[in-house]
C-alpha positions in Angstrom: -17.9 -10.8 17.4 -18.5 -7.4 18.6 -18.8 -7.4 22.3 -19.5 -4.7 25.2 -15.5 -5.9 27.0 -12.7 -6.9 25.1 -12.0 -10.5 25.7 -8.8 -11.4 27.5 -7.3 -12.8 24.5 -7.6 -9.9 22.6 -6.0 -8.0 24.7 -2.9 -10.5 25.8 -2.0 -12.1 22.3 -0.7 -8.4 20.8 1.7 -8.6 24.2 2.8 -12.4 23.6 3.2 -11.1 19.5 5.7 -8.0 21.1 7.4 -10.6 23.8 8.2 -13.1 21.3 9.3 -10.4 18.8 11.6 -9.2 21.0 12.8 -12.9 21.9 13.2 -13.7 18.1 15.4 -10.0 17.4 17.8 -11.1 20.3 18.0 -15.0 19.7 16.6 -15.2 16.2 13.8 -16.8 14.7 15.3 -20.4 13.8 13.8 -23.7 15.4 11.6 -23.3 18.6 11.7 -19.8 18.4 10.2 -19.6 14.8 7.5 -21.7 15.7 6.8 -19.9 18.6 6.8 -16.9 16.9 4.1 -18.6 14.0 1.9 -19.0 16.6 2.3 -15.7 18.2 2.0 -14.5 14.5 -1.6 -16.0 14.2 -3.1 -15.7 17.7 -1.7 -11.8 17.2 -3.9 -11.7 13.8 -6.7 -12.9 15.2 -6.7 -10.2 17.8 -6.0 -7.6 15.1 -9.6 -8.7 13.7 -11.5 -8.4 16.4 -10.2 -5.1 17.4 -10.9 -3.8 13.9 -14.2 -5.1 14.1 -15.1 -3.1 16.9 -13.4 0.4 15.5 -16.1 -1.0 12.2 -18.8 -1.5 14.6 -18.1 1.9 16.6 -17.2 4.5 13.2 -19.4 2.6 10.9 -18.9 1.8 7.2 -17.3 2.8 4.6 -14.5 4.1 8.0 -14.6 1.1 9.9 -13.3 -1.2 7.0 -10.8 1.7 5.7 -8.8 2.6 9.2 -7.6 -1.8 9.1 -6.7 -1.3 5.2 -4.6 2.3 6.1 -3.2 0.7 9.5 -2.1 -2.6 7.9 -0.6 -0.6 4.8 0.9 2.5 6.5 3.4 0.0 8.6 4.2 -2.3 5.8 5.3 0.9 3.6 7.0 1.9 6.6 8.9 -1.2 6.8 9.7 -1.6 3.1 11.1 2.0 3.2 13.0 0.8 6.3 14.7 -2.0 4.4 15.4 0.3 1.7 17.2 2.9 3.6 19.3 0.0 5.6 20.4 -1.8 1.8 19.9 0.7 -0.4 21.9 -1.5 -2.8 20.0 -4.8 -2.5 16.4 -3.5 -2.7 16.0 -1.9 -6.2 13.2 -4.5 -6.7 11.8 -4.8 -3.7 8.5 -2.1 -4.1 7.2 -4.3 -6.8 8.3 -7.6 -5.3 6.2 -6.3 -2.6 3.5 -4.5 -4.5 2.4 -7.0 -6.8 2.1 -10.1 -4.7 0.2 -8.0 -2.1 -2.7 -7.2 -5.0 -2.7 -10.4 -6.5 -3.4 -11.7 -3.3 -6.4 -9.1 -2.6 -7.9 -9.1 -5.7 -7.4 -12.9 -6.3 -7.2 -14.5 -3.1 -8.9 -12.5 -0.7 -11.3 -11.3 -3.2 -11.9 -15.3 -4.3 -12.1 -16.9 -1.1 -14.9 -14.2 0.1 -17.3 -14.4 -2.9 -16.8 -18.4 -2.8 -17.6 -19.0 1.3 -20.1 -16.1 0.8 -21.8 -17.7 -1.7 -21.6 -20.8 -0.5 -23.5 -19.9 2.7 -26.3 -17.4 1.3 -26.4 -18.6 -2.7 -26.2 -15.2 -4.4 -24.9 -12.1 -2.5 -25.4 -8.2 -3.6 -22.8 -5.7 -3.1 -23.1 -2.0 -4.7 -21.5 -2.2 -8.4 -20.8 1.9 -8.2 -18.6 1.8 -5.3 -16.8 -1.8 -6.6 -16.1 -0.1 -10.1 -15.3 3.2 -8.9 -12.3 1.1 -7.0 -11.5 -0.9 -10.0 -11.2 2.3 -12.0 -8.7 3.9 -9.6 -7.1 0.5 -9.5 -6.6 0.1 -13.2 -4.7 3.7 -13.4 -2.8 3.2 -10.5 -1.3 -0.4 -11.6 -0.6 0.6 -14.7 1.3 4.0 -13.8 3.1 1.9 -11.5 3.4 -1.6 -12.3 3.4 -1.9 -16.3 4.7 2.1 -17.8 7.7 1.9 -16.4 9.2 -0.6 -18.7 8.0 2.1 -21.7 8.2 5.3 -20.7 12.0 5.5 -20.5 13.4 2.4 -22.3 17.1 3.4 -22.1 16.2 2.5 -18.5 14.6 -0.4 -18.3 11.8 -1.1 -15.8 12.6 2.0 -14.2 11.2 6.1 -14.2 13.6 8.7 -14.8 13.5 10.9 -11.8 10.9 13.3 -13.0 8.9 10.5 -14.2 9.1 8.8 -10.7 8.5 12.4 -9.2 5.1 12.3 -11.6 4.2 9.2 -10.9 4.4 9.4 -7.2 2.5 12.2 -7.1 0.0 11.3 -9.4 -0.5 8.0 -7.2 -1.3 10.0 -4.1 -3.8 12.2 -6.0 -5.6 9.0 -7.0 -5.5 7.6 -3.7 -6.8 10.7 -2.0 -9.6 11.2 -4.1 -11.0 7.5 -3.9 -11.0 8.4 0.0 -12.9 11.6 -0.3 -15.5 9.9 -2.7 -15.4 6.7 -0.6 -16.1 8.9 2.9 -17.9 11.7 1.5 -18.8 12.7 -1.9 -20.8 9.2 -2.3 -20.4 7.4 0.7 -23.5 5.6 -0.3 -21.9 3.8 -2.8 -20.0 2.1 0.0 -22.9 1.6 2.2 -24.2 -2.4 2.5 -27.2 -3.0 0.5 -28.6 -5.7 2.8 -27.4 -6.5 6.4 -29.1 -9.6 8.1 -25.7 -9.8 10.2 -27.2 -9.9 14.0 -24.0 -8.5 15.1 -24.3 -5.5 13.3 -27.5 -4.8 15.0 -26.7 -4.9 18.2 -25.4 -1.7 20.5 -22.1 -0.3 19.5 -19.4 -0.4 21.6 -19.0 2.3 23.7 -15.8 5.4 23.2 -14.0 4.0 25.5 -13.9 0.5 24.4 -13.3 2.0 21.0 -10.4 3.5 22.0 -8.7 0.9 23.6 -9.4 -1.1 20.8 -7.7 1.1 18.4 -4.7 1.3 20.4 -4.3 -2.4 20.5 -5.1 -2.7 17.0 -2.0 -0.7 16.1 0.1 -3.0 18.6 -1.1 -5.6 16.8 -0.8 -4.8 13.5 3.2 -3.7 14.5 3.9 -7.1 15.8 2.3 -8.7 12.7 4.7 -6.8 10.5 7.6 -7.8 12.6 7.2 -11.0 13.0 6.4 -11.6 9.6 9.7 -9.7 8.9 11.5 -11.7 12.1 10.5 -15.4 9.6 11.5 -14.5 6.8 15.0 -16.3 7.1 13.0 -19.7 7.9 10.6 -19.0 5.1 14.2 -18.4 3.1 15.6 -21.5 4.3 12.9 -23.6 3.5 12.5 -22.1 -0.2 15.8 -22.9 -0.5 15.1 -26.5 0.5 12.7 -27.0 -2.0 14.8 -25.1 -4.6 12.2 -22.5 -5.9 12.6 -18.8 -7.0 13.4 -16.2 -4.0 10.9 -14.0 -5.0 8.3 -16.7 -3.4 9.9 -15.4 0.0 7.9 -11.9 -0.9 4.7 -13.5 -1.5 4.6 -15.1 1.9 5.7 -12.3 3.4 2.9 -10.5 2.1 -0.1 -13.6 2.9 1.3 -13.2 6.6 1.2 -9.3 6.7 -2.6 -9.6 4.7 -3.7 -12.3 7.0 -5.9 -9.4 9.5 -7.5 -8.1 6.2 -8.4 -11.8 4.8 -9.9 -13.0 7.7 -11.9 -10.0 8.5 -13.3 -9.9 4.9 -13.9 -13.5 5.2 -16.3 -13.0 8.3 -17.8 -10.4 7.0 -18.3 -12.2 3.5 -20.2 -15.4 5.6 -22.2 -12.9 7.4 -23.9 -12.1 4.4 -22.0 -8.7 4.6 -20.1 -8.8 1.2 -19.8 -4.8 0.6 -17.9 -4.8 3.9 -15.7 -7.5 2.7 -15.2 -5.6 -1.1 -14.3 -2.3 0.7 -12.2 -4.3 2.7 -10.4 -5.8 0.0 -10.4 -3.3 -2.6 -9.3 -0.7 -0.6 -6.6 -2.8 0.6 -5.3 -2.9 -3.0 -5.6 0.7 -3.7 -3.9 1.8 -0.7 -0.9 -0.3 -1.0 -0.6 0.9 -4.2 -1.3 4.8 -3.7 0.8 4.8 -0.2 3.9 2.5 -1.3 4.8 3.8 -4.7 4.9 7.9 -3.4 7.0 6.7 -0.1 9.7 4.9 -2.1 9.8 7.2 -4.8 11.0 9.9 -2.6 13.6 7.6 -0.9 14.6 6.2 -4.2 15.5 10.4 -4.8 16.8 11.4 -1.7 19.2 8.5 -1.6 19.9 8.6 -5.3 19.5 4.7 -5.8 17.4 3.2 -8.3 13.7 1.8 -8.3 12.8 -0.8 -10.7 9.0 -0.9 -11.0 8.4 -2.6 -13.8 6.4 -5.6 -14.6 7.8 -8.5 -16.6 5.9 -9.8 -19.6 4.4 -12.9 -17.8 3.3 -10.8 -14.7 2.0 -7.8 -17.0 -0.1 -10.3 -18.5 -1.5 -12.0 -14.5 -2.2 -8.2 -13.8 -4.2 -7.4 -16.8 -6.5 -10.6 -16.6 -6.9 -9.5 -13.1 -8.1 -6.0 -13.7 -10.2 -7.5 -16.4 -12.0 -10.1 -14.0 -12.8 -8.1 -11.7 -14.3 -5.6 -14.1 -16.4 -8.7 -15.2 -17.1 -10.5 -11.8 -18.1 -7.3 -10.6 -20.0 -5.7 -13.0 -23.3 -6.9 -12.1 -24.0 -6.5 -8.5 -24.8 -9.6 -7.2 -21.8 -12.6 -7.1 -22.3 -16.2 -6.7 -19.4 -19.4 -5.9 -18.9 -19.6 -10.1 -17.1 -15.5 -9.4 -15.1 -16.7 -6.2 -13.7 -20.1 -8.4 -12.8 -17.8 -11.3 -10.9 -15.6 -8.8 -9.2 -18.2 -7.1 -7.7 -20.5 -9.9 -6.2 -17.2 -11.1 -4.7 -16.8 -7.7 -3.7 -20.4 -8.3 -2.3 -20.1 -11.2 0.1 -16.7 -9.8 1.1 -18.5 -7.2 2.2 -21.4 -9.8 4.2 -19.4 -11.8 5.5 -17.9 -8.4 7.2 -21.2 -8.0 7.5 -22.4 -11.1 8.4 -19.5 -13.7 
């Protein structure tokens, strides 16, 4: 809720997140100390939504919902390259590993649970289909360049670009990505305007510059400590997949629920406050920008470090990505969603995280 004087939590869980951050990197995050840290991890996102809901409530839409989906993105690139420069030899995989989950789990997940809960609470929601295909579009040619033409465009190599093929790519992905932007904040901002707003919060007096501000700042603190102490679990959340004996790559997709927990539960509010453009643009733009940020940054350290950069989708998750695309064409399509859209979304997220598990 948007409020005229930040709340005292908001303002002391991104501390606590940093504190117990910097606890975990000296002592590690095993035992107390991990659970501590969950906790921090969630109090941490919670203050992450509330200050990007006052940035949305102070800029507006379609900027409110696109300065969380650029923050959250810009620091997990940042961290991927991080990894990638630190063990070049260990992380040809890791882009994709880290791409693909994060889309399934927008375009699935977050994408599922919002039209379900939002329909569940107002029946039939509308959204505007122009602005929600016009990110589908950009989605579909940015996956594909990505995620699935890597495996054909140099088969000699495998799942992987030659380097003027990656150089092509990468660039190509940032040209996308920057001209969704400019039609999303200028050219047709309208198509990214709500349709309907009976959200009383919306309504009421924006917060003033000041608040803004300070908001924006603690957003980023927030957002930082989210990424690192999603990073600082990872061995627990290693440990216990290997306790239960299923595939590593499972450790990336919880990795990547953690990081996208700030975007999820902000497009879940807005989706229950009968505000389900916010929670599209949200959502959508999440995808695209993980996409059209990621694949340009690693490219160009996959060049200037000379390693290689598997992309490539296998068969089985070429074939989750292109029912994906295809649903949310459909689901979509129309304008107006209902709980049927949400459940269709959300058994396909089901059945990822299945085969996650249980290839």
């Amino acid at each position: 809720m948007v409020v005229a004087r930040t709340p005292w939590w908001a303002r002391t869980w991104p501390l606590l997140g940093w504190a117990t951050l910097l606890i975990a990197a000296f002592l590690g995050s095993r035992g107390f100390i991990a659970a501590v840290a969950g906790v921090a991890l969630l109090g941490t996102v919670f203050a992450a939504v509330h200050h990007a809901e006052v940035i949305a409530h102070r800029v507006g839409e379609p900027f409110g919902t696109l300065v969380l989906a650029l923050a959250v993105t810009v620091i997990e690139t940042a961290l991927i390259v991080s990894i990638m420069i630190a063990a070049p030899t260990e992380s040809a995989g890791l882009a994709r590993d880290t791409v693909f989950p994060a889309v399934m789990i927008v375009c699935n997940g977050i994408v599922g649970i919002c039209l379900l809960m939002g329909g569940a609470r107002h029946h039939e929601q509308g959204f505007q289909v122009q602005g929600a295909l016009a990110a589908l579009a950009v989605l579909v040619g940015l996956t594909s360049l990505a995620l699935i033409l890597p495996n054909y465009a140099a088969s000699e190599l495998g799942p992987m670009y030659s380097t003027s093929q990656l150089v092509f790519a990468g660039f190509v992905s940032l040209v996308l990505y920057g001209s969704f932007v400019f039609i999303q904040t200028v050219r047709h901002r309208d198509y990214f305007l709500p349709v309907q707003d009976d959200d009383e919060e919306t309504h009421a007096p924006p917060p003033t510059a000041k608040t803004a501000v300070l908001s924006a700042g603690l957003l980023l603190v927030s957002l930082v400590a989210i990424v690192g102490l999603a990073k600082s679990l990872t061995p627990t959340v290693e440990l216990g997949i290997a306790k239960l004996d299923v595939p590593k790559a499972v450790v990336g997709v919880v990795i990547a629920m953690l990081v996208l927990l700030p975007e999820g539960l902000a497009g879940l509010r807005a989706a229950r406050s009968n505000r389900l453009q916010t929670s599209l643009n949200l959502a959508l733009g999440s995808a695209l920008a993980t996409i059209g940020l990621t694949i340009p940054a690693v490219a160009a350290v996959s060049i200037v470090l000379g390693q290689p950069l598997a992309l490539g989708l296998g068969a089985k998750d070429q074939a989750l990505l292109a029912v994906t695309l295809l649903l949310g064409v459909v689901t979509l399509g129309t304008g107006r969603t209902t709980v049927l859209q949400g459940i269709v979304h959300l058994v396909i997220f089901a059945a990822f995280l299945f085969f996650a598990v249980a290839p």
